[in-house]
MIMAR-325380 format. One record per residue: x negated, y, z negated of N, C-alpha, C in turn. Coordinates in steps of 0.1 Angstrom, whole numbers, padded with zeros to 4 digits, always signed. Example, Ala and Ser with C-alpha at 12.3 -4.5 7.8 and 13.67 -1.06 7.14 Angstrom:
% MIMAR-325380
-0132-0057-0078-0123-0045-0078-0132-0033-0078-0128-0022-0071-0137-0011-0071-0129+0000-0079
//
This chain:
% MIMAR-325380
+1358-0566+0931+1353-0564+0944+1349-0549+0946+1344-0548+0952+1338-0531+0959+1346-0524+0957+1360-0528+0968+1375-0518+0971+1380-0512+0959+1379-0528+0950+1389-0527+0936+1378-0516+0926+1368-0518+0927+1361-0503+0919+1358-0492+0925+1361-0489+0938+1361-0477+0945+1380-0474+0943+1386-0481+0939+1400-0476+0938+1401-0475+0919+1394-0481+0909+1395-0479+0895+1383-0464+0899+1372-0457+0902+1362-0446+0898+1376-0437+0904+1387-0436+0915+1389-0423+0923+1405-0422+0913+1406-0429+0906+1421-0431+0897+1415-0426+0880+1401-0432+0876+1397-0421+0867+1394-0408+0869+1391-0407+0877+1386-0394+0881+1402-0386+0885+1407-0388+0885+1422-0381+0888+1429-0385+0876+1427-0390+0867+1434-0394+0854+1425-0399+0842+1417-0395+0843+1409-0400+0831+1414-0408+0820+1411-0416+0808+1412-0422+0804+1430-0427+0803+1432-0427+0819+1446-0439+0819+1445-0450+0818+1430-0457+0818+1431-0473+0821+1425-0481+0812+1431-0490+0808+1428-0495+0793+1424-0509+0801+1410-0518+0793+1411-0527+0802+1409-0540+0788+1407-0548+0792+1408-0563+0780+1418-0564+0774+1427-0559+0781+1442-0562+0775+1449-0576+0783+1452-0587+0773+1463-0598+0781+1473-0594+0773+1486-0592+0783+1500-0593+0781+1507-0604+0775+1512-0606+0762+1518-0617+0754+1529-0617+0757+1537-0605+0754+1555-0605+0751+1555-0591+0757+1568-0589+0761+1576-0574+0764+1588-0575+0757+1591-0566+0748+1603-0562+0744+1613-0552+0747+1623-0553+0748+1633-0542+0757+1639-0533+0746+1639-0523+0743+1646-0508+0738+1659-0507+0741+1670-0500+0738+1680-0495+0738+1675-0481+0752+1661-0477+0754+1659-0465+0763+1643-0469+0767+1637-0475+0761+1623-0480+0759+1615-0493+0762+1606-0494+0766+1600-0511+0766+1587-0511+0763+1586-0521+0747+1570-0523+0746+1567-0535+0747+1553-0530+0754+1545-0541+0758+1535-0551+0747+1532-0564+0744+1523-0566+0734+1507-0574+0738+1498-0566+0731+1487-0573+0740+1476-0576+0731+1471-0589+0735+1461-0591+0729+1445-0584+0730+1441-0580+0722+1428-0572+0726+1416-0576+0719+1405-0580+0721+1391-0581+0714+1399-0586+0696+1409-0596+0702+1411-0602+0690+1425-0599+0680+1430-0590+0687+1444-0584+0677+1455-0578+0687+1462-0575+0678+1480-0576+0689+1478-0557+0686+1481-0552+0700+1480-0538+0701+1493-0535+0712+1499-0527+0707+1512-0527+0716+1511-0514+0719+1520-0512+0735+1520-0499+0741+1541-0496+0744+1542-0486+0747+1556-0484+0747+1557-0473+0762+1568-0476+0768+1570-0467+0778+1587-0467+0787+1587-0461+0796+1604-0460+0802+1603-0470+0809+1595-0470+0818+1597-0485+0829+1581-0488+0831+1587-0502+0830+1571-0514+0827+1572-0521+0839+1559-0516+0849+1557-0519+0862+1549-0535+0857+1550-0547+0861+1542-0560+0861+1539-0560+0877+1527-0562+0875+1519-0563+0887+1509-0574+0883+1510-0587+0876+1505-0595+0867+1502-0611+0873+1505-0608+0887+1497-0620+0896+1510-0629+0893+1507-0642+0905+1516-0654+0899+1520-0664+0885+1512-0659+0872+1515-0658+0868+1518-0655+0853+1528-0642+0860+1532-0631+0855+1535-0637+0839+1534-0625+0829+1540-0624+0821+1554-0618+0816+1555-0609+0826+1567-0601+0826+1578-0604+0831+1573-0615+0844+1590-0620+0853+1593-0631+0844+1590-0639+0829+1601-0641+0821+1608-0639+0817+1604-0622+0813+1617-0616+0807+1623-0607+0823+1620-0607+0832+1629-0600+0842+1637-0612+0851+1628-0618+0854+1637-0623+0862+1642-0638+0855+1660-0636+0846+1663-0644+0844+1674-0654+0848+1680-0654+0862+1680-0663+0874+1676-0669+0878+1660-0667+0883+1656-0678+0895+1638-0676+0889+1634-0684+0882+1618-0678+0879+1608-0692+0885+1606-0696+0896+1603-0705+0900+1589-0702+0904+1578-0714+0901+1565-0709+0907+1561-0728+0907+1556-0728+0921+1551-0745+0925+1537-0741+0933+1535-0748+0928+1522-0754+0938+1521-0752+0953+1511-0745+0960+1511-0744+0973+1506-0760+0982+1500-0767+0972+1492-0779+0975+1477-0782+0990+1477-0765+0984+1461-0755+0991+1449-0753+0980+1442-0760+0985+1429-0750+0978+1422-0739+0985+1419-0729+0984+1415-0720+0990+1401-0710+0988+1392-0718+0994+1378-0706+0993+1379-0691+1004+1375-0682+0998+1377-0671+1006+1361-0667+1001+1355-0660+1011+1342-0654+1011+1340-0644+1020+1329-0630+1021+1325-0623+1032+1315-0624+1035+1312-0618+1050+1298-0620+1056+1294-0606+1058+1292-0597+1050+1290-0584+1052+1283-0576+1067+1272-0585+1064+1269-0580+1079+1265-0592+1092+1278-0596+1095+1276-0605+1108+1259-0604+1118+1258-0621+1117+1247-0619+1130+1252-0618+1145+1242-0610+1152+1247-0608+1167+1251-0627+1173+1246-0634+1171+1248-0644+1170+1266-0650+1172+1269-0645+1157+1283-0650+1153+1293-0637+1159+1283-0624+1157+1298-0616+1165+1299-0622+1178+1292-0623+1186+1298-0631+1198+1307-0641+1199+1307-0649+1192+1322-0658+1185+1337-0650+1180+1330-0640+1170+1343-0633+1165+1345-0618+1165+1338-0614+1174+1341-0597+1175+1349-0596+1187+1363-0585+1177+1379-0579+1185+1380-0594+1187+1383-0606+1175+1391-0618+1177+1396-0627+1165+1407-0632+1163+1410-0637+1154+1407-0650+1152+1400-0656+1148+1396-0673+1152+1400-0684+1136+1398-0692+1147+1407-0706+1141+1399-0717+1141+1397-0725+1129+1388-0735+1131+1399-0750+1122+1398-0758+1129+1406-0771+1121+1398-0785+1128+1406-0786+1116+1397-0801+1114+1407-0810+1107+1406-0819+1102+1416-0833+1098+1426-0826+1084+1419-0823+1075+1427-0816+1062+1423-0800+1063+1417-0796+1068+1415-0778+1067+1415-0771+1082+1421-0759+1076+1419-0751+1088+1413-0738+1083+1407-0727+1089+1396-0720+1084+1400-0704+1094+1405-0697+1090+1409-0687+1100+1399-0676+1095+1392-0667+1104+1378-0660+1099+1384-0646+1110+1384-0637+1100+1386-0622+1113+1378-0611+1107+1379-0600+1118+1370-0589+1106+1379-0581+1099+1375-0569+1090+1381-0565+1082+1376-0548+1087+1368-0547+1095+1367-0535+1094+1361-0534+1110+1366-0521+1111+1361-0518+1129+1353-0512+1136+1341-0516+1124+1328-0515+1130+1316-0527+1131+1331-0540+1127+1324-0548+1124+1311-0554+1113+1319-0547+1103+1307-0544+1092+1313-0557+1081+1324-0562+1080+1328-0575+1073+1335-0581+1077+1332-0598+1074+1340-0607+1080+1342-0618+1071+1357-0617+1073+1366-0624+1062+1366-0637+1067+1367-0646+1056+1364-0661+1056+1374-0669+1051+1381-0677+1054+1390-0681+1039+1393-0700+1049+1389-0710+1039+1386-0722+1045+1396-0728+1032+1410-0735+1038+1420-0737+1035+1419-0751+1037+1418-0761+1022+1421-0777+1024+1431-0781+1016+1439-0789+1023+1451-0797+1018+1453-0803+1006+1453-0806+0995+1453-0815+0986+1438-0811+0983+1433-0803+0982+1418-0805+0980+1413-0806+0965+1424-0801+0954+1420-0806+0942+1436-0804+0932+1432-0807+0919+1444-0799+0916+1442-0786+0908+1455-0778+0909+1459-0766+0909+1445-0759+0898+1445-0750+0899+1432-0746+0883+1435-0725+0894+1431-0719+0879+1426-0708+0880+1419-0704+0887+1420-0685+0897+1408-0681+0904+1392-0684+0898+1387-0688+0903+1371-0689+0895+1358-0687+0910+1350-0685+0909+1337-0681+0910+1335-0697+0916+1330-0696+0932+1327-0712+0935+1311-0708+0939+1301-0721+0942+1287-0721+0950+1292-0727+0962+1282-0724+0971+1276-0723+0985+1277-0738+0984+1269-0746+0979+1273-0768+0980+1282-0770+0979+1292-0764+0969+1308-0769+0968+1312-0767+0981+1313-0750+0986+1319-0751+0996+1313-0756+1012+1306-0762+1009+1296-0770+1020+1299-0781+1022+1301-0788+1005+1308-0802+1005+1318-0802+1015+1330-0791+1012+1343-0794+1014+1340-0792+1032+1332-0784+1038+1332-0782+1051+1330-0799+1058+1316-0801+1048+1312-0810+1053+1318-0825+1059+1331-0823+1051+1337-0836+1047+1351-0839+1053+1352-0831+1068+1360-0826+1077+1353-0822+1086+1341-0821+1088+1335-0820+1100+1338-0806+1108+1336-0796+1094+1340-0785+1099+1327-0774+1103+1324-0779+1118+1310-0773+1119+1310-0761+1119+1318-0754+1127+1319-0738+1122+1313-0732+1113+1319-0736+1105+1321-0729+1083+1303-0733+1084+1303-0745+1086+1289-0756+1084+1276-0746+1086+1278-0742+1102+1263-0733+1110+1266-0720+1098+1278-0714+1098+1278-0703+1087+1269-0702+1079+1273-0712+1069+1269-0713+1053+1254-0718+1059+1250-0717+1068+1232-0717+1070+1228-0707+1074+1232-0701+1080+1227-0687+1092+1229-0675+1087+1238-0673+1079+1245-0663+1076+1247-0660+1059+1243-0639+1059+1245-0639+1040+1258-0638+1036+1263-0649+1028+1280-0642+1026+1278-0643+1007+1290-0633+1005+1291-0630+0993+1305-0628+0988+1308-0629+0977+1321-0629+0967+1327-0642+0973+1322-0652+0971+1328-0665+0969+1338-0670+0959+1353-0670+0962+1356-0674+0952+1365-0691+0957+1375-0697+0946+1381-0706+0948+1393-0703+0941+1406-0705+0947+1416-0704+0939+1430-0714+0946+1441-0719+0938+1448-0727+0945+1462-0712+0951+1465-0721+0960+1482-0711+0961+1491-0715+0956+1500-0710+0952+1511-0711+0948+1524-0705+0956+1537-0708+0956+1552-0702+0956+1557-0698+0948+1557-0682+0948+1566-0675+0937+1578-0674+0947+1591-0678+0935+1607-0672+0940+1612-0670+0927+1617-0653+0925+1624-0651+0911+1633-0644+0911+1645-0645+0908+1657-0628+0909+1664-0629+0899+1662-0615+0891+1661-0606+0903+1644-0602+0902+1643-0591+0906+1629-0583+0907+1630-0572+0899+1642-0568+0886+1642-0557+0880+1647-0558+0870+1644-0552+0859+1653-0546+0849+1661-0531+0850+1671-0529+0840+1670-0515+0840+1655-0508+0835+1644-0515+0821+1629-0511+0823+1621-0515+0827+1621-0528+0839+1610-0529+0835+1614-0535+0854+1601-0538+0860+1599-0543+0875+1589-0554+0875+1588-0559+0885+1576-0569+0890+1574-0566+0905+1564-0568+0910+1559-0560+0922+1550-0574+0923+1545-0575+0937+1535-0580+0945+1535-0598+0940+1524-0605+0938+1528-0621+0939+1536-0621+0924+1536-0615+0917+1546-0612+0903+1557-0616+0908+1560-0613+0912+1579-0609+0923+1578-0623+0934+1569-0620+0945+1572-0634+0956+1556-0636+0957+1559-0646+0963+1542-0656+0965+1550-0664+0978+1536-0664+0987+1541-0681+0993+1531-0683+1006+1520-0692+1000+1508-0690+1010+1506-0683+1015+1491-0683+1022+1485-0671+1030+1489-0673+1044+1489-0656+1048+1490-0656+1059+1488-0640+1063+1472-0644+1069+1466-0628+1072+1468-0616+1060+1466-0621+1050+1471-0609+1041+1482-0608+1038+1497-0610+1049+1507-0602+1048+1514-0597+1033+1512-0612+1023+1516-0609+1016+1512-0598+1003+1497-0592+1004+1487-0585+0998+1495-0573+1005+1496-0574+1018+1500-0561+1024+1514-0556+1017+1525-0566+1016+1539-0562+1010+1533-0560+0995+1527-0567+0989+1526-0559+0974+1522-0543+0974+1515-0540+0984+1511-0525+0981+1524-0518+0985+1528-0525+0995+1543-0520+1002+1551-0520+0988+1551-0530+0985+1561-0532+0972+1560-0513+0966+1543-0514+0956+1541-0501+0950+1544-0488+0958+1540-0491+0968+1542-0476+0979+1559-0473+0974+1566-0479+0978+1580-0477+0982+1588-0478+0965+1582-0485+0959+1585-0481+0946+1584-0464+0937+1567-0463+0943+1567-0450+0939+1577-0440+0946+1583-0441+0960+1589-0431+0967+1597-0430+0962+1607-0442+0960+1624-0444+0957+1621-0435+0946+1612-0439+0935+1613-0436+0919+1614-0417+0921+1600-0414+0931+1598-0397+0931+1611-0391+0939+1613-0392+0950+1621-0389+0958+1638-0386+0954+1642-0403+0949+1656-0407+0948+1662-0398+0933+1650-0398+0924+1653-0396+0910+1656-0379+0912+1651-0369+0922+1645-0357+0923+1660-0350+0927+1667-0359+0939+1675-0359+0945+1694-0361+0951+1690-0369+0939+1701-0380+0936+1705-0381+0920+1721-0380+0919+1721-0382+0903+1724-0401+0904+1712-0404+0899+1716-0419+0900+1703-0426+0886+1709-0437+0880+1701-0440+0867+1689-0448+0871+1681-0452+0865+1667-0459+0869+1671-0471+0874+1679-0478+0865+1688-0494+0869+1691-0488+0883+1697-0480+0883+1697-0481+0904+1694-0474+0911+1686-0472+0912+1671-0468+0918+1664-0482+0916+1666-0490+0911+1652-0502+0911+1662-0514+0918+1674-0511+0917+1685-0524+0926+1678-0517+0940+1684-0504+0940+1680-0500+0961+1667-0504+0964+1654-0504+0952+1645-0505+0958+1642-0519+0959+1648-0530+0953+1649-0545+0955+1654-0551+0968+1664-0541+0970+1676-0543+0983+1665-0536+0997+1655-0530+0994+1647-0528+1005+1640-0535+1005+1631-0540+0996+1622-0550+0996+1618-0564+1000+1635-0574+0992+1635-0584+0993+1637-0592+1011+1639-0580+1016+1645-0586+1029+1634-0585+1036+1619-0583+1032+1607-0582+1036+1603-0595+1036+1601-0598+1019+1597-0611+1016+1603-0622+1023+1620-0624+1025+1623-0632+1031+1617-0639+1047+1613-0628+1054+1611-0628+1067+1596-0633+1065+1588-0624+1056+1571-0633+1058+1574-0647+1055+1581-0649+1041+1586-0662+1039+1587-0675+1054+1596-0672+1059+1599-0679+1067+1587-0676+1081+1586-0670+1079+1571-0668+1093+1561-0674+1084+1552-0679+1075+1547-0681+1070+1545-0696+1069+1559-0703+1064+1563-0713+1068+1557-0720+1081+1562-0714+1094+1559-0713+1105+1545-0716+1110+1538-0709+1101+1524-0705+1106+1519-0718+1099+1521-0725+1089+1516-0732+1080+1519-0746+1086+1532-0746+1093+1539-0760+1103+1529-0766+1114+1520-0753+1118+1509-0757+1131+1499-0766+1125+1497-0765+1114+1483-0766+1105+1484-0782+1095+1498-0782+1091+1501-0788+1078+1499-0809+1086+1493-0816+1075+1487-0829+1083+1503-0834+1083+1512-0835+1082+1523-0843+1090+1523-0835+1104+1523-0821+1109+1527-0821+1123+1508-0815+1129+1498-0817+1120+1487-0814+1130+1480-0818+1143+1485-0831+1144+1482-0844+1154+1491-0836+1167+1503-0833+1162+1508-0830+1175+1505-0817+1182+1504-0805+1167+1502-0793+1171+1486-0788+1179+1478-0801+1176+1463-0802+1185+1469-0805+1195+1476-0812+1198+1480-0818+1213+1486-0807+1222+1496-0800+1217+1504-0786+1226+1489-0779+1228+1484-0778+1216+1475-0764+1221+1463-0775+1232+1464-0778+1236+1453-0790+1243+1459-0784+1257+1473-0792+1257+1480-0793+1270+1486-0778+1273+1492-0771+1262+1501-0761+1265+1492-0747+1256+1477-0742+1261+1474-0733+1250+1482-0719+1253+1487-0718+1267+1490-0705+1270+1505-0700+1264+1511-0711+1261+1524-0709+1253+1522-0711+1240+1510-0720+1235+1512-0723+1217+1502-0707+1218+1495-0699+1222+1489-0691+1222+1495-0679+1221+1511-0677+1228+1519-0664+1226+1530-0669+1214+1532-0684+1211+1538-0683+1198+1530-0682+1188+1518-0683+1187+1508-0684+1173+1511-0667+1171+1508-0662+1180+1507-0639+1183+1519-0638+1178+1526-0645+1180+1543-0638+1181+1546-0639+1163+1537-0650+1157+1541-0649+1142+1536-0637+1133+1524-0632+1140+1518-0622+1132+1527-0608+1134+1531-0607+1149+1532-0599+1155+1542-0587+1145+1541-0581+1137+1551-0573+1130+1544-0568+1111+1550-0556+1110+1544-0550+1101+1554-0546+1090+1550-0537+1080+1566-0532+1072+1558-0518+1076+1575-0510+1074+1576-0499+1076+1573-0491+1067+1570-0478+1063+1567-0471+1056+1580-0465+1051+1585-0468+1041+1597-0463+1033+1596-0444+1035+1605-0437+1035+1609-0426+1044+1624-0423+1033+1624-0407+1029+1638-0404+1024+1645-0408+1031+1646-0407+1044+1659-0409+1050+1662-0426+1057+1651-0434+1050+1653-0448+1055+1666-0456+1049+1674-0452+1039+1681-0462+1031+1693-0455+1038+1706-0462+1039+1716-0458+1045+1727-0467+1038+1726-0468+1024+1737-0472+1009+1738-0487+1013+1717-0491+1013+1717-0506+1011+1725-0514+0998+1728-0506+0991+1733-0517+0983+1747-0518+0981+1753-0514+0994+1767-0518+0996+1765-0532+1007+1759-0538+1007+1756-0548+1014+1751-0555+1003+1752-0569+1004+1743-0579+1001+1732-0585+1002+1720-0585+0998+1709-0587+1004+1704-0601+1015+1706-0600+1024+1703-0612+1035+1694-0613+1043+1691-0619+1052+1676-0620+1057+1680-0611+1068+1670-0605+1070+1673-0592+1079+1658-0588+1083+1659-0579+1096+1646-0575+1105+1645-0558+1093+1655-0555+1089+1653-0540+1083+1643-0538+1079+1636-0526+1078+1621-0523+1071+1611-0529+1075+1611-0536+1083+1599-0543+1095+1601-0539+1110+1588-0535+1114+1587-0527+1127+1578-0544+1135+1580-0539+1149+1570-0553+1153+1579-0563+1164+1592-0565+1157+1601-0577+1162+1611-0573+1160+1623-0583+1170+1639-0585+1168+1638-0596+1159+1633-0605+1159+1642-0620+1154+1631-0621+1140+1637-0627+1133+1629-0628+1119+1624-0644+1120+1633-0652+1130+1619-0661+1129+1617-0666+1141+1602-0666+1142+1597-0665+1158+1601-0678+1165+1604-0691+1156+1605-0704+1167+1615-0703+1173+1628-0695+1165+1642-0694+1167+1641-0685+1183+1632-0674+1182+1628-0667+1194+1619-0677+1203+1610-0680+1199+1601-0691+1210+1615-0698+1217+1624-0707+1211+1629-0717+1216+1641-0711+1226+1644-0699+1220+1657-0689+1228+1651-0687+1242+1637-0684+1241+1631-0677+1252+1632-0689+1266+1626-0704+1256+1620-0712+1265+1636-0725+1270+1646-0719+1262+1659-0726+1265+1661-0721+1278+1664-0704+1277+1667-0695+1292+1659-0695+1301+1648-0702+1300+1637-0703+1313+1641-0718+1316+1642-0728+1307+1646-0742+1314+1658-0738+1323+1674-0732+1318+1682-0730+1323+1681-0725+1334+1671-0715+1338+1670-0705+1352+1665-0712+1359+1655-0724+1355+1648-0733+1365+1652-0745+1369+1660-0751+1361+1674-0762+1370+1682-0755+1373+1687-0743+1372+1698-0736+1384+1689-0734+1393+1676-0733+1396+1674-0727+1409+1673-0740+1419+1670-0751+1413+1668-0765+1421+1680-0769+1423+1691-0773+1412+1707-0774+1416+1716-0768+1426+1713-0755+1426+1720-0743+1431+1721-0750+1447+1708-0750+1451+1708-0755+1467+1713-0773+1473+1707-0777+1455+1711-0789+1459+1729-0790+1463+1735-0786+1448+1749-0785+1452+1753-0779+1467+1750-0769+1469+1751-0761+1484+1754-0776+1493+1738-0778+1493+1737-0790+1508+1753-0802+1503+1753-0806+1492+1761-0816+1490+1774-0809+1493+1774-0798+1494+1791-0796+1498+1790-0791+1512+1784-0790+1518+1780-0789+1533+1779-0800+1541+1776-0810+1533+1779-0827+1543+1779-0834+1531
//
């Protein structure tokens, strides 16, 4: 994409020949102080060696075999997922989606389309079906495939799009659930869907991988500069910040996917029919929260604790999961509203 080679030209250019590319990752081997990596290249095994071996290697990784060897679990999201942009929206369609998040469903898909930038210069597409094939590699899709799939759900939205409108970087890819622990070696890490995966939802999880790296790099510059403490822990504290991130998208993600998914769709068309003004502050209420920017002075000897689901390092919210909040909220409003009808009733009944 654009981003991704406007972020490889400003990383040469500040490091020149750091980036080696046609390399697949085979094996990693661990050192007594050291870890090399082995890779296959234009045909032959070329190995590289270093102190700690960052995997950033997608769902799936080559590296969380050898790190994470506890829990290395990766399933099927049972999503197919086209994502595409419309670089330059017609006045047309910004009227539909400009300053708005929008939602399109239909029998097996739902299609959530927002912009990406705040001049209105791209607009993100991503048309999510159920079962829609099985699992296969990111690949490169056409405009009739993804036409079919609109078409065949009666998803007019996507439909008038893919006529009216130029969109570009079409791809197709399925989702998956990553769950692995731990997330470290003493050399070596996994960062971003390497580490956790678990459907989409507005990016957030794109957003924690960079989070992931951001806060990796601080712990690493900061903690190391500062602190007499060994790499092995330095990469536990920075796990113990992290994971309690993933857990919370986790379960909000879930949430988000519950409105959509065909066992509860039938009903969740129905609330938003009868009730949009409340399915409308719990749909907000799931997005509603961000991660925080890791800070020297943010850790307070997390890893005298146990890692548990927790609001820490997320700004935005109290409760980590919103229905648990939706339903607290709408318990104490039923409560206040048969006390106020009771209240008088009882009165009169003890008055005659």
């Amino acid at each position: 994409s654009a981003l991704l080679k406007c972020i490889l030209e400003r990383v040469l250019k500040k490091h020149p020949g750091c980036i080696y590319t046609g390399h697949r990752c085979i094996r990693i081997k661990f050192g007594s102080s050291a870890v090399a990596a082995d890779f296959e290249c234009n045909g032959s095994i070329v190995s590289h060696s270093c102190d700690l071996l960052v995997g950033a290697d997608g769902v799936n990784s080559i590296v969380r075999k050898y790190v994470s060897c506890n829990i290395d679990s990766k399933s099927y999201g049972h999503m197919t997922a086209y994502r595409f942009m419309i670089p330059s929206p017609s006045p047309e369609l910004l009227k539909q989606t400009e300053q708005t998040w929008n939602m399109s469903i239909s029998s097996s898909i739902h299609s959530p389309a927002y912009h990406v930038s705040s001049e209105n210069s791209g607009l993100n597409v991503v048309v999510l079906e159920y079962d829609g094939g099985a699992p296969s590699q990111p690949r490169s899709a056409n405009i009739d495939e993804l036409e079919d799939v609109a078409k065949r759900s009666k998803l007019d939205f996507i439909i008038n799009m893919l006529k009216t409108e130029k969109i570009e970087d079409l791809m197709c890819y399925s989702t998956y659930h990553v769950d692995a622990e731990p997330w470290h070696q003493p050399l070596a890490v996994i960062i971003g869907d390497a580490a956790h995966a678990y459907g989409p939802l507005t990016a957030k999880m794109a957003n924690l991988a960079v989070n992931d790296a951001y806060t990796l790099g601080e712990i690493l510059n900061h903690r190391s500069k500062t602190e007499i403490k060994s790499q092995d822990e330095l990469l536990h504290e920075w796990e113990a910040v992290q994971r309690p991130k993933f857990e919370v998208t986790k379960l909000r993600t879930l949430r988000h996917l519950q409105l959509y998914s065909p066992t509860w769709r039938g009903f969740s068309i129905f609330l938003w029919r009868v009730f949009p003004g409340i399915m409308s502050n719990y749909f907000g209420s799931i997005f509603a929260y961000d991660y925080s920017i890791y800070s020297k002075n943010e850790l307070r000897n997390p890893t005298e604790k146990p890692i548990v689901l927790s609001c820490h390092g997320i700004v935005g919210m109290t409760d980590a999961d919103p229905l648990t909040a939706f339903l607290r909220q709408w318990v104490l409003l039923t409560i206040i509203f048969v006390s106020s009808i009771m209240f008088p009733i009882i009165c009169l009944m003890m008055i005659f």
